[in-house]
N, C-alpha and C positions, 0 to 999 in steps of 0.2 A: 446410494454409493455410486452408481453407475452416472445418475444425472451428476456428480460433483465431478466425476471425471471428464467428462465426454462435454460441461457447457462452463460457457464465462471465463473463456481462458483471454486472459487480458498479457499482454506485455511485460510485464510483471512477475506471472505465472510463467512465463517461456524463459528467461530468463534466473528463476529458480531453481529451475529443470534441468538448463541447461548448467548453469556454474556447477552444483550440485554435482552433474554425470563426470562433470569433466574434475571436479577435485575429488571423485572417489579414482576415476580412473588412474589422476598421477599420486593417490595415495596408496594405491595398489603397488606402480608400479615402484616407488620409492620405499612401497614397505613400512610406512607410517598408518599406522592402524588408524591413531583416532583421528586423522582425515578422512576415514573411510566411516565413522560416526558424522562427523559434520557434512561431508558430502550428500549421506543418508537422511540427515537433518532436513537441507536446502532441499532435497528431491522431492521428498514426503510433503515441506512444505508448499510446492510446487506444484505436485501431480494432483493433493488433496483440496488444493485451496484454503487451507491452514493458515492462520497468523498473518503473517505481514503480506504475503502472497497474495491473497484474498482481497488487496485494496482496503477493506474494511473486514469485521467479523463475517463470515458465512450466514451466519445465522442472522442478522440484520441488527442486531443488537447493541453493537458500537455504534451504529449513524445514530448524530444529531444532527436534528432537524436546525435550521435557523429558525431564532424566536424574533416573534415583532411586536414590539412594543410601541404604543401607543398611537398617535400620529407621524409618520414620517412624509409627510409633504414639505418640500422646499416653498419658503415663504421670500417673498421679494424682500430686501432689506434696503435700508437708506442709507446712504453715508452725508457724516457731511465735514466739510472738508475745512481744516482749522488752517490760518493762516500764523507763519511766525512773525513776529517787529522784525 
């Protein structure tokens, strides 16, 4: 728990954090509770590295690899060039 705190904080994660603190605080001060759920939301998923914050799953679980199939060498090609009457 501590290493998910403390590394990988990307751009992303700062950004979570931040909107997060800042709609619990004007859901405070406005007195709209369930901003102060969503703010809670955005933080958690922020500080945790949770969900969409996280770039990808935490666990590595969502990356896909790129697959290569077959041959992909670029081959010279001819043209040839039709004339109209």
């Amino acid at each position: 728990m501590k290493e998910r705190l403390l590394t990988n904080w990307t751009f992303s994660r700062v950004i979570y954090l931040a909107m997060g603190i800042l709609i619990i605080v004007q859901a405070v001060m406005a007195g709209q509770f369930f901003g102060i759920f969503l703010g809670g939301y955005l933080s958690i998923m922020g500080l945790f590295a949770i969900g969409c914050a996280s770039g990808n799953c935490f666990s590595g679980n969502c990356q896909v690899d790129p697959q290569t199939k077959g041959n992909n060498m670029v081959e010279d090609v001819e043209f040839e060039e039709i004339k109209s009457k």
